[in-house]
C-alpha positions as CSV (number, residue, x, y, z in Angstrom):
1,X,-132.1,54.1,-70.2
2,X,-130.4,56.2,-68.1
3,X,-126.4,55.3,-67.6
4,X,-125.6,54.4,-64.1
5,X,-123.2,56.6,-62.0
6,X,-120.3,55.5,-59.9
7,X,-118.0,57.6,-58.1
8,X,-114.3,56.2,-57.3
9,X,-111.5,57.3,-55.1
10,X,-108.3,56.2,-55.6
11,X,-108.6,56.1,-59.1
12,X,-104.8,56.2,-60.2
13,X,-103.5,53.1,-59.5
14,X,-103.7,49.6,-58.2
15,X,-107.6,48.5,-58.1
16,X,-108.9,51.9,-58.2
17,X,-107.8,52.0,-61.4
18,X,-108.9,48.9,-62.8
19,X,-111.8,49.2,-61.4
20,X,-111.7,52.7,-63.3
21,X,-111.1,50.6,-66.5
22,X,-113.8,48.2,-65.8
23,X,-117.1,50.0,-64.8
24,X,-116.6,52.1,-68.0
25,X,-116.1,49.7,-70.4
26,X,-119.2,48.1,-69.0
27,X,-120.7,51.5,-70.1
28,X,-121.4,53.3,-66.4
29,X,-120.4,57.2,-65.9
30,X,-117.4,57.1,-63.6
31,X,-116.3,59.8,-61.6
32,X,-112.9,58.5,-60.7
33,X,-110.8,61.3,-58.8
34,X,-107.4,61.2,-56.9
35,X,-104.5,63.4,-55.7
36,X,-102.7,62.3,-59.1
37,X,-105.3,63.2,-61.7
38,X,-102.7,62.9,-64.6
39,X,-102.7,59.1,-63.6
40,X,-106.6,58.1,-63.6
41,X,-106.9,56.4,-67.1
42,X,-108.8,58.4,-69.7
43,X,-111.6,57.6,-72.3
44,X,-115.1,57.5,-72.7
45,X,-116.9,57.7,-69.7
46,X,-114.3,58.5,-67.5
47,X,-114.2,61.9,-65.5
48,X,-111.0,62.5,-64.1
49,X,-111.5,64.6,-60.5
50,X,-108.9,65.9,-58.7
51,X,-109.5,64.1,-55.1
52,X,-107.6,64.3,-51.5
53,X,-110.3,62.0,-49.3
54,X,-108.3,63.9,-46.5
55,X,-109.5,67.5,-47.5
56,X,-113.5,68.5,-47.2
57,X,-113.5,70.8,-50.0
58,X,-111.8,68.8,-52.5
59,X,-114.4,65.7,-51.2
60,X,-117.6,68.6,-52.0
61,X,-116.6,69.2,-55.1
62,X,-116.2,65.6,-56.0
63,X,-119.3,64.6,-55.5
64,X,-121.4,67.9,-56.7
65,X,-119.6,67.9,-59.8
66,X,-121.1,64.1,-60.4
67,X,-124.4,64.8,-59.0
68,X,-124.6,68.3,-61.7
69,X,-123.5,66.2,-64.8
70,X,-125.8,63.2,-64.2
71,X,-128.7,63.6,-61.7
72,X,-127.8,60.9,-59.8
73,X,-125.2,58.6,-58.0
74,X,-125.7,54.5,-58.0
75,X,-122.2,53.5,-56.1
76,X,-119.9,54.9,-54.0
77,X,-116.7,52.6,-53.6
78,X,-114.6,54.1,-51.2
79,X,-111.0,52.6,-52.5
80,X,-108.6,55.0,-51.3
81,X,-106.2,53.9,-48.7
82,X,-102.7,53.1,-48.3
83,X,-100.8,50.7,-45.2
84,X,-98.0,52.4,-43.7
85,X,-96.1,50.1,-41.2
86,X,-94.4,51.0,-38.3
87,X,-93.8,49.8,-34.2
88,X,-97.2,51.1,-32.6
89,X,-94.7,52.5,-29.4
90,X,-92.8,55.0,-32.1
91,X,-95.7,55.6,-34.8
92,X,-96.0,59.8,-34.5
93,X,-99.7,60.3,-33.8
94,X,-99.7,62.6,-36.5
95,X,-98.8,59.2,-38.7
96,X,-101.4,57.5,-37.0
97,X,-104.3,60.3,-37.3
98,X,-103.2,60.7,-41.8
99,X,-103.8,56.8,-41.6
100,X,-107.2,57.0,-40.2
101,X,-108.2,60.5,-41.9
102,X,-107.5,58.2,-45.0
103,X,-108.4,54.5,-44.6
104,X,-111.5,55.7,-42.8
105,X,-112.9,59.1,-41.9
106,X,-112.8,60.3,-45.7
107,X,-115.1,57.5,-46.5
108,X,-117.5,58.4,-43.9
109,X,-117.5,62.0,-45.1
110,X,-118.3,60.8,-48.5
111,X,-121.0,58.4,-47.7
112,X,-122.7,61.5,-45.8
113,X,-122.3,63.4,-48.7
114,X,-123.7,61.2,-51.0
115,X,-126.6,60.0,-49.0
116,X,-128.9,62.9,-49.7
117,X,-129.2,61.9,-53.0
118,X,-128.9,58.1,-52.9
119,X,-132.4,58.7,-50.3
120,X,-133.9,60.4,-52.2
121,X,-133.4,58.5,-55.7
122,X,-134.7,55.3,-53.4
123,X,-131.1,53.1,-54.5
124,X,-127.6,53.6,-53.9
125,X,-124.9,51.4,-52.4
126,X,-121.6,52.3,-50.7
127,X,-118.7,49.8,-51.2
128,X,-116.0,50.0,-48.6
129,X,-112.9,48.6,-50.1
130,X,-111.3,47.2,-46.6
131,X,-108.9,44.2,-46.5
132,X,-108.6,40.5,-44.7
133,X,-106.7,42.9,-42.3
134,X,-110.2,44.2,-41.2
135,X,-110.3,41.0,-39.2
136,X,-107.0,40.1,-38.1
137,X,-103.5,41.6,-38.2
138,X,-99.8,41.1,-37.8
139,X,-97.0,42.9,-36.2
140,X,-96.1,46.6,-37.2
141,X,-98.8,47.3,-38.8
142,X,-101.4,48.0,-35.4
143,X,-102.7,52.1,-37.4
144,X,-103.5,50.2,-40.4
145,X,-105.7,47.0,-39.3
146,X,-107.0,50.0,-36.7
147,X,-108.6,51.2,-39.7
148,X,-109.5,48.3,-41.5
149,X,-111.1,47.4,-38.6
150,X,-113.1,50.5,-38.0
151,X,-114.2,50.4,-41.8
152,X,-115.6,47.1,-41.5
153,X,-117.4,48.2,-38.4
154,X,-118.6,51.4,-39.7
155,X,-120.2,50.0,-42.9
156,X,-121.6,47.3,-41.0
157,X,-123.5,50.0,-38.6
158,X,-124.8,51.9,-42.1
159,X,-125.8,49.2,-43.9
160,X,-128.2,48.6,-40.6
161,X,-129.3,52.2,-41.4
162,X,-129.6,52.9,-44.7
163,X,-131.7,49.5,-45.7
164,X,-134.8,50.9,-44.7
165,X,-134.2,53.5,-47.3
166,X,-133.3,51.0,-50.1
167,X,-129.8,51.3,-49.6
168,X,-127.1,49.1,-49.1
169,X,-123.1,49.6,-47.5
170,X,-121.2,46.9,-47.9
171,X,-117.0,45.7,-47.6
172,X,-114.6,44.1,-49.9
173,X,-112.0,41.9,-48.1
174,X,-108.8,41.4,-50.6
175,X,-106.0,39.2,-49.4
176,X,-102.7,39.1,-50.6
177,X,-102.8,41.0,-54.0
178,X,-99.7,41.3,-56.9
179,X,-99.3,45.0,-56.5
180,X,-96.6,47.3,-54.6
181,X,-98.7,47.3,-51.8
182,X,-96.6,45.3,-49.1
183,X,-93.8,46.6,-50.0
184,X,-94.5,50.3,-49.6
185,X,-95.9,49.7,-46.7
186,X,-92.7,48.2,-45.3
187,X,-91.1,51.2,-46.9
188,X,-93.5,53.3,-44.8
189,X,-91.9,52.1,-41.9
190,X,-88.9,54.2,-42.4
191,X,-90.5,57.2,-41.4
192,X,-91.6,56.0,-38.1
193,X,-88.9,54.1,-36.7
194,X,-86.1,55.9,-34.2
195,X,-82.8,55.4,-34.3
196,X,-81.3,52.3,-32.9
197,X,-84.8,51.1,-32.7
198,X,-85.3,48.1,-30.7
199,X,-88.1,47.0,-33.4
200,X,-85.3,46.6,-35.8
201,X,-85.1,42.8,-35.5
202,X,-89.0,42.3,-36.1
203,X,-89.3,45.1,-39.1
204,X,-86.6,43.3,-40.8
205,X,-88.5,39.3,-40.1
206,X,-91.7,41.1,-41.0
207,X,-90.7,42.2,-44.3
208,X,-89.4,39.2,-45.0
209,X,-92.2,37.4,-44.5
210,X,-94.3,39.8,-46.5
211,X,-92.1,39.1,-49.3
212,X,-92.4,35.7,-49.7
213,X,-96.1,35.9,-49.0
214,X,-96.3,38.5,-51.9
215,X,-94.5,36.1,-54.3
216,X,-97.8,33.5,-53.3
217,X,-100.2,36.2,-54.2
218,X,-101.9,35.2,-57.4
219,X,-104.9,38.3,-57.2
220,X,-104.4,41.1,-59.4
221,X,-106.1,44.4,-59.1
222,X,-107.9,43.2,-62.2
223,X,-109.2,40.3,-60.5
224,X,-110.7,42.7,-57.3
225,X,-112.2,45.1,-59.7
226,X,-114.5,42.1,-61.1
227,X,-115.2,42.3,-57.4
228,X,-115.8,45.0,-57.1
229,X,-118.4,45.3,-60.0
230,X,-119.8,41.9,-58.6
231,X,-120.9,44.0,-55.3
232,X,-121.8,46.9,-57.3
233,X,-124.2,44.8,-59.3
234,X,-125.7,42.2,-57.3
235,X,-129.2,42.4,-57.0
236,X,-129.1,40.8,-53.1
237,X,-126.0,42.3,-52.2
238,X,-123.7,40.9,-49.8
239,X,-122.3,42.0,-46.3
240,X,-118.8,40.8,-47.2
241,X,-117.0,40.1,-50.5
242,X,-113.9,38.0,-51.0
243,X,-111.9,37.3,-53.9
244,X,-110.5,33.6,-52.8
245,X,-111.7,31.0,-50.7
246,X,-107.9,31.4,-48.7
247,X,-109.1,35.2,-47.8
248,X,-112.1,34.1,-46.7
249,X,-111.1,31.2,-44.4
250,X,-108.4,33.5,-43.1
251,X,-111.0,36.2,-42.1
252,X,-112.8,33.7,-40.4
253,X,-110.3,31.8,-38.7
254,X,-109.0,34.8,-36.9
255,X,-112.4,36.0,-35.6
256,X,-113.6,32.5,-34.5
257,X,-110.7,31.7,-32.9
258,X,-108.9,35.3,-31.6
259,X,-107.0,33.6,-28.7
260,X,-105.5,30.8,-31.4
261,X,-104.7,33.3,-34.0
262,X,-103.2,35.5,-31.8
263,X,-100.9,32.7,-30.2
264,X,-99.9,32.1,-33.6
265,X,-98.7,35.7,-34.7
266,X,-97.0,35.7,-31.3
267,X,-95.0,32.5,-32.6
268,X,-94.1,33.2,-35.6
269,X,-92.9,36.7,-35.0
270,X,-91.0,35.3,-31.4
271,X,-87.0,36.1,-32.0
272,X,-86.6,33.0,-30.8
């Protein structure tokens, strides 16, 4: 039988990796590339790619050097992304256009280069590794939930035109997760704050929240990539994938009730 194929970005840390770990040792040929190839874990049936999601070439190459070695691609999971945090009146728009080259437009690029193939083998599925934020948000982080947002959105409108072909694009929703992410994030904010900011007073309640809420997370990028091999695998596939019940309620709450959810970011974030 011939080995199944998946292609992953953002293979060098967090739940690219693991997932990097995973889909091998369940025996699948995984192209896992990133910026930091030193860092993508090695062994058998692991091909370390240099990737930058952000650069067309580098995305080309990616995906023909798959499609040469093996014939075929079964999964695409678009995990690359990073949160960077930041006041939406003082974010450059240079910030904001990285974030959304990254969290979004390099996944679209991929998809369309991957496509060809996955229509013409008759199966393929695209999993869009997006976040609880690609339902609600908080303060500061506006560029980033933009592109959750737009993710969610985006593979929603594919997966209504790629079933007809046997194809399937579909999102993973992780909540709060023991990783670096929140913190960098707030690090991140550094960079787009001026001096004497006005925003000081919410950055610093912000990341104080975010770091008690990262001391409740109890999902480890282990824990997603079971995920994300769940969606991978699935024989009726999913539109959305959660890790925790908590995520999921969460994701719900905030679209059911947007005028509710939004009072209550207003409160908790209110100086007073």
């Amino acid at each position: 039988m011939t080995k199944k194929t998946i292609l992953i970005t953002g293979a060098s840390s967090g739940m690219g990796l693991a997932a990097t770990k995973l889909f091998a040792e369940k025996g699948w040929e995984v192209f896992a590339g990133a910026r930091r190839v030193t860092k993508i874990p090695t062994g058998a049936h692991i091909h370390a790619l240099q990737l930058d999601v952000t650069d067309t070439p580098s995305k080309r190459n990616f995906v023909q050097t798959a499609q040469e070695l093996t014939g075929r691609i079964d999964v695409l999971l678009n995990n690359a992304g990073y949160g960077e945090f930041g006041p939406l009146e003082e974010v450059p728009m240079a910030r904001a256009r990285q974030q959304l080259e990254t969290n979004l437009l390099g996944a679209a690029e991929l998809a369309q280069l991957v496509l060809p193939l996955m229509r013409r083998q008759g199966f393929g599925r695209i999993i869009n590794n997006s976040s609880v934020g690609g339902d609600m948000y908080s303060p500061l982080g506006g560029w980033y939930y933009v592109s959750k947002h737009s993710l969610n959105v985006w593979s929603d409108v594919l997966d209504t035109e790629i079933r007809q072909f046997g194809l399937r694009s579909v999102v993973i929703e992780p909540g709060g997760t023991a990783s670096a992410w929140s913190s960098i994030a707030m690090d991140n904010v550094k960079k787009n704050l001026s001096t004497d900011s006005p925003y000081q007073g919410l950055v610093d309640k912000t990341k104080g929240l975010m770091t008690r809420l990262g001391g409740m997370s109890s999902a480890t990028s282990a824990d997603l990539a079971k995920v994300f091999y769940r969606a991978a695998t699935d024989q009726r596939p999913k539109r959305r994938y959660f890790y925790a019940w908590s995520d999921r309620l969460m994701a719900h709450f905030s679209r059911v009730h947007p005028g509710v959810f939004h009072q209550s970011m207003t409160m908790m974030f209110d100086k007073k």
